[in-house]
N, C-alpha and C positions, 0 to 999 in steps of 0.2 A: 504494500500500500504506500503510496507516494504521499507528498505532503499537498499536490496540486489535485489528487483526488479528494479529498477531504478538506474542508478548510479548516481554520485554525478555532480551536475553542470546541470540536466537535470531533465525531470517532465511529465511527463503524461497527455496527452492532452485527451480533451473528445471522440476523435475520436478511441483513442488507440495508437495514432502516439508516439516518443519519441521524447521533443523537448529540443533542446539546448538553455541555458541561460544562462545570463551572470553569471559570478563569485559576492559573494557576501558574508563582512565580519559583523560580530553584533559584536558594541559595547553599553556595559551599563555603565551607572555610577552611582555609589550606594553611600547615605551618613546616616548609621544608616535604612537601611531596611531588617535586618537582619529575620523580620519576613517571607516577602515576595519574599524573593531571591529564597527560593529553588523550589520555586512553578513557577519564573519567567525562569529559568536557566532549569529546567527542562523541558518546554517547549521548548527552545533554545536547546536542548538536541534530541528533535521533529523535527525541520523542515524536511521538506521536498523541494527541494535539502537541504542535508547541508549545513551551511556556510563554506568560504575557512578558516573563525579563527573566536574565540570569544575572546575578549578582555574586560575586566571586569576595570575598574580603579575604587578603593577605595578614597573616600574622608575624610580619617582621620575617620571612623565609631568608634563609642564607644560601639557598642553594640552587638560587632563580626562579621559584616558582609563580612569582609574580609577573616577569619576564614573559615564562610559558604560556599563561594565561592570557596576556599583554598581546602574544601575535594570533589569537581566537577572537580575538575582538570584532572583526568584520562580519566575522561566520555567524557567529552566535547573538551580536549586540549584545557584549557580553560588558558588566559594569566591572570594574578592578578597584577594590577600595584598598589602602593602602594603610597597613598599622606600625606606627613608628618603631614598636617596641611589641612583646609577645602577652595581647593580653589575657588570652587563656579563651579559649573555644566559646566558654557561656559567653562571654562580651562579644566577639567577634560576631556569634550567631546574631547578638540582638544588632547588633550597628547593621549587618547584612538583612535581619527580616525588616528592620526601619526603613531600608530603603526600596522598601517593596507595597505594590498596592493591592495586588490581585486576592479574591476571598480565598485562595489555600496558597501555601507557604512549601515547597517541600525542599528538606534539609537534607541535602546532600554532603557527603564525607566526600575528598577529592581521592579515596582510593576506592571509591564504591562506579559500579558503572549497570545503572538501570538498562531494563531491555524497553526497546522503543519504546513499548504498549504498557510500559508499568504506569504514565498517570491516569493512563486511560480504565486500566483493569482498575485499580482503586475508587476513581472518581465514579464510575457507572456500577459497580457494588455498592458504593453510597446509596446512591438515586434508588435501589431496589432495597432499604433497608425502611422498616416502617418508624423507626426511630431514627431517621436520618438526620435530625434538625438538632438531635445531642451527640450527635458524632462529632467529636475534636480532632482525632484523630484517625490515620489511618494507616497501618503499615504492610508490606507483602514479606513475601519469602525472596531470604538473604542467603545466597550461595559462597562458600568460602572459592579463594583463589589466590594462587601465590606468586604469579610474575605480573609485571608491567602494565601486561597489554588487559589484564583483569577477564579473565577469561574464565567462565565457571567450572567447578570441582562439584564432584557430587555428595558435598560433605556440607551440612546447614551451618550458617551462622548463626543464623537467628529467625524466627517463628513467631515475633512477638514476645513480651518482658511479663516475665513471673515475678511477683516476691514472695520471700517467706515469712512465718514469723519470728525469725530470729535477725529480723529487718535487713536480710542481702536480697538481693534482685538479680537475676539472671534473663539473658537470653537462651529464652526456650529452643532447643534440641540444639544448640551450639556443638558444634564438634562430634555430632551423630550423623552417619549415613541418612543422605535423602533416599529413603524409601518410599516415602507415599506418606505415612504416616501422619502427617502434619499438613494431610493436604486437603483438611476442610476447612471452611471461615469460620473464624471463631472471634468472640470478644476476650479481650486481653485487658490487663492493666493499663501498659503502654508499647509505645514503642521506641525502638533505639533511635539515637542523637543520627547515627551511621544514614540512615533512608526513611523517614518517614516526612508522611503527608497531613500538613497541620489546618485545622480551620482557624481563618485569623480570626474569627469573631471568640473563640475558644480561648485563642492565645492575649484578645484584647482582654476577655472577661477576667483571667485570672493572673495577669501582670500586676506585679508591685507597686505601689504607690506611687514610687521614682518611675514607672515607665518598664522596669528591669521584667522580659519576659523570662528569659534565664536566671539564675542567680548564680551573679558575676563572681561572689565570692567562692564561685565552686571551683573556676578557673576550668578546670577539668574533670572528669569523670566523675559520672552518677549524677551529672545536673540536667540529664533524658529524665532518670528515676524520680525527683524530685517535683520538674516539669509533669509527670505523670501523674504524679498523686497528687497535686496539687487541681490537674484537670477534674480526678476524682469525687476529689472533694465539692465541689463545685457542678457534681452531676454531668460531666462529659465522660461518653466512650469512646474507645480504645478498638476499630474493626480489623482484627488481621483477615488480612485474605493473599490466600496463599499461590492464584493466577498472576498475579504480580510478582515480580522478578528481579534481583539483581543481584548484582556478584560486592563480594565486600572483601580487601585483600586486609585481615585484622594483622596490624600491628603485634598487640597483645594477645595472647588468647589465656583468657581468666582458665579454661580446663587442663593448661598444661603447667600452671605455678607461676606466683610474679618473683620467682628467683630471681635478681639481675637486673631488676626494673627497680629501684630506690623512690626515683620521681614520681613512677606509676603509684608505688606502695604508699607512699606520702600524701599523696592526696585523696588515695582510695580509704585509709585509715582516717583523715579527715573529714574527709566528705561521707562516710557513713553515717557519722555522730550528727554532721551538720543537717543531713534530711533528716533523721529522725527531731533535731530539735525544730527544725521547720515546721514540718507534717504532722508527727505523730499524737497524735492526745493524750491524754490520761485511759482513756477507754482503751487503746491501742496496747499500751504500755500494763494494761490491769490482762486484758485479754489473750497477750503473747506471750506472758510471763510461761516459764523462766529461760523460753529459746534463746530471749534476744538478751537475758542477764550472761549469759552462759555463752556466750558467742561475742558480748562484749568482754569477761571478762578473760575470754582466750586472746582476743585481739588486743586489750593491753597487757597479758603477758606478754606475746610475742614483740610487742616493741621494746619490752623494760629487757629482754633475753637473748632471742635470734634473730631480731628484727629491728636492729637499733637506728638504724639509720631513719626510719618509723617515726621516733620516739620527738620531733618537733610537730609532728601532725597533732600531736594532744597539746603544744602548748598553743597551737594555728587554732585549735577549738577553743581555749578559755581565752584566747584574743578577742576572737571572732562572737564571742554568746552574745556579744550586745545587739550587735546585729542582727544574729538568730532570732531572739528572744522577738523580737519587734516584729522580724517575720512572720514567725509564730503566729505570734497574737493578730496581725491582719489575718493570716489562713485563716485561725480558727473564727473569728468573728465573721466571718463569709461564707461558713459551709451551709450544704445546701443537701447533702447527702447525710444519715444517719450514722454515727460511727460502728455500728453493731452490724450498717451491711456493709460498710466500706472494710471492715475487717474480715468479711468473708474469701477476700482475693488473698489475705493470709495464710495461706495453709504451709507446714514442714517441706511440701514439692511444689508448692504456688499451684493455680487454679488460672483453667479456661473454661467459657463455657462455648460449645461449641453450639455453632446454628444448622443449618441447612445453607449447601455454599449457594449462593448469591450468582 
């Protein structure tokens, strides 16, 4: 299917019909992935509808990523925002969705590379959901890959974001053979920071007082999980659907150990504590007991022990609680959801509920 059979903003339904969809803008935020951009951007370059803009924000790259991007410009009408210095993915996200107007947002990783049809399969599972108008989100099925060109592996990244109650969050079937398994739609908590597709009306309702859709102070990892439960609260869902497609070449992968990774470890041990003081309630904290006692207090063993380098992520939290604390206190003064169902996505293996696919 050509871009000239179709026009833009619309898509090809299986019947033949031509259906209208909402508008919809990609933003990436690259720091030093200068290998992987042109293979991710080129893809971006693919959808089908187009987006209404692509917005690219540079995170200070030392290894010319901004450059790379810089000569897609024609192709794409692609924007390059430029950041002086590295100010951590959650800022970078909101300066790049601020410069966007379209009613969905989808957030792109510059090592992810959607297949043409991925906003299409999302945006038209919307349209057929009867709760479509509290969908926030949307995310498909993430295939692992480990050269350049992001070429998929038959191995899942990610399915859609579980938590448990001993408050970690995982992406579901990460690092299991794609079998089929995972190949019905389901509602999810959230979805990952890597590809998902956001309603901005979702992401205006539940923005900070400052403006902040992310929280900046996460810099880094687990501020998807945050963004997630935060939608929650606030009565938006979370639709995985798994016709949607794209490759994700992870960095990290949480199922093989963050031996070796310090910086990782540092802000994943920070940024635990710091959602939980965001999100969680009292009801959360009465209801989960004693997973998330008991898994906190392995994780500040391991920094007091074999994990020292760890060990400024707890003083980064008692800097940081004033902050928190004020967080907090807007979530909680805004929910809109019951805490006794919002704690139901808690379970020891996390929780989907699957629908009939769309």
């Amino acid at each position: 299917m050509s871009r000239s059979n179709v026009a833009p903003g619309r898509s090809l339904c299986q019947d033949g019909a031509v259906a209208e969809l909402e508008s919809y803008a990609v933003v990436v935020v690259t720091h030093d992935h200068a290998e992987t951009l042109p293979a991710c951007l080129a893809a971006v370059e693919g959808l089908e509808p187009a987006p209404d803009c692509v917005v690219l924000v540079d995170n200070a790259s030392a290894d010319g990523s901004a450059e790379v991007a810089a000569d897609r410009t024609s192709d794409l009408q692609l924007e390059v925002l430029r950041e002086e210095q590295n100010t951590g993915f959650a800022a970078a996200a909101n300066r790049g969705i601020a410069a966007t107007e379209a009613a969905w947002v989808l957030l792109l990783n510059p090592d992810c590379a959607p297949h043409p049809d991925f906003p299409a399969r999302l945006l038209e599972a919307v349209g057929r959901q009867a709760e479509r108008r509290r969908i926030g989100a949307i995310t498909g099925k993430l295939l692992r890959t480990s050269g350049p060109r992001l070429e998929p592996e038959p191995i899942l990244d990610a399915a859609g974001m579980l938590v448990t109650c001993s408050g970690r969050h995982f992406d579901r079937g990460a690092g299991e053979l794609d079998t089929g398994a995972l190949d019905r739609a389901a509602w999810v908590f959230g979805g990952t920071g890597a590809a998902t597709l956001f309603r901005r009306e979702a992401l205006a309702d539940i923005a900070y007082p400052d403006g902040e859709i992310f929280a900046s102070s996460f810099f880094a990892y687990r501020e998807d999980a945050e963004l997630a439960w935060r939608l929650q609260w606030r009565g938006w869902r979370c639709l995985y659907v798994p016709t949607a497609v794209a490759t994700h070449r992870r960095h990290f992968r949480p199922e093989v150990g963050r031996r070796g990774h310090a910086a990782i470890n540092r802000y994943s041990v920070r940024n635990r504590f710091l959602l939980r003081m965001h999100c969680a309630d009292l009801g959360w904290h009465l209801g989960c007991l004693p997973w998330w006692l008991l898994r906190d207090l392995m994780v500040v063993g391991a920094c007091l022990t074999i994990e020292r380098t760890s060990l400024p992520a707890l003083a980064d939290v008692w800097r940081l609680r004033g902050d928190a604390r004020r967080r907090r206190g807007w979530v909680m003064d805004r929910r809109r959801v019951p805490s006794r169902r919002l704690r139901r996505w808690f379970r020891r293996r996390g929780r989907v509920v699957e629908i009939e696919a769309p």
